[in-house]
C-alpha positions as CSV (number, residue, x, y, z in Angstrom):
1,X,70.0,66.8,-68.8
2,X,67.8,65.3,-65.9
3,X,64.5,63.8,-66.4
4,X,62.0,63.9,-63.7
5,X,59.8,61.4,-63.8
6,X,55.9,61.9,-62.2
7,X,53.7,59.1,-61.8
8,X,50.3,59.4,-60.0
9,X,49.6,57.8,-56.6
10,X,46.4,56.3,-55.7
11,X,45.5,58.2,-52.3
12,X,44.6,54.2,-50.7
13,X,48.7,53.8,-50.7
14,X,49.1,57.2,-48.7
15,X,46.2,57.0,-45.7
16,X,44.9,54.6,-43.1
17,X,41.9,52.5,-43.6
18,X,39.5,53.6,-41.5
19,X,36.1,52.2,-40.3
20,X,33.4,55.0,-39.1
21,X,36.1,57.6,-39.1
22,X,38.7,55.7,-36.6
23,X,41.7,52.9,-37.8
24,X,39.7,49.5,-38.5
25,X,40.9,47.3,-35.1
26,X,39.8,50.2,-33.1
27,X,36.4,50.4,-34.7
28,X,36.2,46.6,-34.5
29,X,36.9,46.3,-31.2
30,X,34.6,48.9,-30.0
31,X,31.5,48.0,-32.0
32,X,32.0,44.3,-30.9
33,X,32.4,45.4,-26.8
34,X,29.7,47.9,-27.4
35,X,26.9,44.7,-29.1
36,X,28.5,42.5,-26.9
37,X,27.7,44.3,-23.4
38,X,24.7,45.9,-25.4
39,X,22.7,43.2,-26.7
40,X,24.7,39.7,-24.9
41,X,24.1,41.1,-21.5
42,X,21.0,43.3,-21.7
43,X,23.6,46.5,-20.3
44,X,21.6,49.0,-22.8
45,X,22.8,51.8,-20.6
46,X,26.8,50.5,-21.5
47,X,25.7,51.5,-25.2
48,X,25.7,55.6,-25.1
49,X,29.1,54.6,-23.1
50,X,30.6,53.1,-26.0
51,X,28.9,55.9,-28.7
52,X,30.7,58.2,-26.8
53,X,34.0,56.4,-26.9
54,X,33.6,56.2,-30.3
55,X,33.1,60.1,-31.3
56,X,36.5,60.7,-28.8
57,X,38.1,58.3,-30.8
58,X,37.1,59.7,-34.6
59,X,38.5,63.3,-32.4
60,X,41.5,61.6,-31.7
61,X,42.1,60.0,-35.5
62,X,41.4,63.1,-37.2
63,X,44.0,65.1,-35.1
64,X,46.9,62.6,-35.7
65,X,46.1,59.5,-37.7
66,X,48.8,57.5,-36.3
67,X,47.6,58.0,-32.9
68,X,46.5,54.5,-32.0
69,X,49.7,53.3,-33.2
70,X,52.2,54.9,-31.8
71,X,50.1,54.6,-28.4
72,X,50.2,50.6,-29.2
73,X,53.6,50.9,-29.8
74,X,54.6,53.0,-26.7
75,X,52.4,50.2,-24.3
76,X,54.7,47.5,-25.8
77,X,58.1,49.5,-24.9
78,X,59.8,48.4,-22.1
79,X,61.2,51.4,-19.7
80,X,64.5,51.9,-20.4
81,X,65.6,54.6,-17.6
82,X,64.3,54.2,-13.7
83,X,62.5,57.3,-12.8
C-alpha cells in the first residue's frame, strides 16, 4: 500500500520577490535612475518618464513573472546561427 505524503508550502518558496509590483533589481534600478536624474540633476520632467516605465513594467510582471529573466538571459546568449 502507497502512502502519499502532503506537506504544506509556504507560497515565499513558489513566487518572485517583488518590489512595487515588478522583480526587486528592476524596481531598484528604476527608482534609483528615476531620484538620480530627478532630484541629482534637477531633470523633474525625466520623473513622469520613469513613473511610466514603471507601470509598463508591473504590466509586463504580472503577465509572465519570469519576463525580466529570460529577457536577461536571452541578452547574454551569444547567436548561434547567422541570419
Amino acid at each position: 500500500m502507497q502512502r502519499d505524503i502532503e506537506a504544506p508550502i509556504h507560497r515565499a518558496l513558489t513566487e518572485k520577490i517583488l518590489l512595487a509590483g515588478v522583480p526587486r533589481e528592476i524596481g531598484i534600478l528604476n527608482g534609483t535612475g528615476g531620484a538620480a536624474f530627478g532630484l541629482g540633476l534637477g531633470s523633474y520632467w525625466v520623473v513622469p518618464l520613469f513613473v511610466v516605465t514603471h507601470f509598463i513594467f508591473v504590466r509586463l510582471t504580472k503577465i509572465d513573472p519570469y519576463f525580466f529573466d529570460i529577457f536577461k538571459r536571452y541578452l547574454k546568449q551569444a547567436d548561434i546561427y547567422e541570419a
